[in-house]
C-alpha positions, -999 to +999 in steps of 0.1 A: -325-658-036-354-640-048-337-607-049-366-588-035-364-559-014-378-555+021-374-524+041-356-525+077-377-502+106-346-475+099-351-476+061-392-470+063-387-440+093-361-426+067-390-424+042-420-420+064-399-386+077-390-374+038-355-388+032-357-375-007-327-407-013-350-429+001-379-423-011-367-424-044-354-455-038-383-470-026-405-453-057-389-475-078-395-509-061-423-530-076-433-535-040-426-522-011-423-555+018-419-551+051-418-579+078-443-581+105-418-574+130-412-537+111-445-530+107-448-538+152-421-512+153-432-485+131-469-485+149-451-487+184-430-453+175-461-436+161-476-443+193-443-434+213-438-399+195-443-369+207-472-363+182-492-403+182-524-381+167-505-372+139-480-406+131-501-431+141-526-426+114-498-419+088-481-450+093-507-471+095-515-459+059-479-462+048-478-499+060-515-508+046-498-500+014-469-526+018-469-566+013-463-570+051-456-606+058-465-627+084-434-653+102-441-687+107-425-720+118-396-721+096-388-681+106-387-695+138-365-721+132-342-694+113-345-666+140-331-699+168-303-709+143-295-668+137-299-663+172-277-692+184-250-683+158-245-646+171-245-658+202-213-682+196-195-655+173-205-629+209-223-603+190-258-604+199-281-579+181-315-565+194-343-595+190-367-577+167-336-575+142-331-610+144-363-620+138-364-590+109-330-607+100-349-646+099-375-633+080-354-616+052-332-650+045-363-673+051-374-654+018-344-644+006-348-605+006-321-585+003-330-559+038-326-524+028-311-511+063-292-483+077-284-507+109-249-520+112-262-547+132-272-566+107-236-570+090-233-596+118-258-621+105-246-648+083-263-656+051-282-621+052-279-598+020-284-563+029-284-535+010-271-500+032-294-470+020 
């Protein structure tokens, strides 16, 4: 495991809206990564908010500060596997948190999270903030 952090779409919304716990956290991380799949959801929310003028721009800065990381082939092989597992054990999670979920073991992040789902996900280390 590589013990790296990456930030879940609730962790980064927690610090993009002034969370003083989080932010502190994420002050101290050599670098902030996020997954592609976080980065698709923060810009969507910008846009979806009630004030897209003001967010979008914001978080478009926030990410082009982060190591955001593309998926591949082998996330897609994990995200089928993951996917398939929950399935079997019947607790399905939303799809973006799989694939956020793929990503994070393909690499071997721990996930800084505030979502329960992800306690469902085998071989996943996350990190509750």
């Amino acid at each position: 495991m590589s013990g790296e952090i990456a930030l879940d779409t609730s962790v980064a919304i927690r610090f993009l809206n002034g969370n003083a716990t989080v932010i502190e956290r994420v002050l101290t991380l050599p670098e902030v990564i996020l997954p592609i799949i976080v980065v698709g959801e923060l810009l969507f929310g910008a846009e979806n908010s009630t004030r897209p003028l003001q967010n979008f721009p914001r978080y478009l800065e926030f990410t082009s500060t982060c190591a955001v990381v593309q998926s591949g082939r082998e996330t897609a092989t994990i995200y089928a596997q993951t996917r398939l597992e929950l399935k079997r054990k019947g607790r399905p999670i939303p799809m973006n948190d799989v694939w956020i979920a793929a990503q994070s073991i393909e690499h071997g992040w721990v996930l800084a999270t505030d979502d329960a789902d992800f306690d469902y996900v085998d071989g996943l280390v996350t990190d509750h903030w």
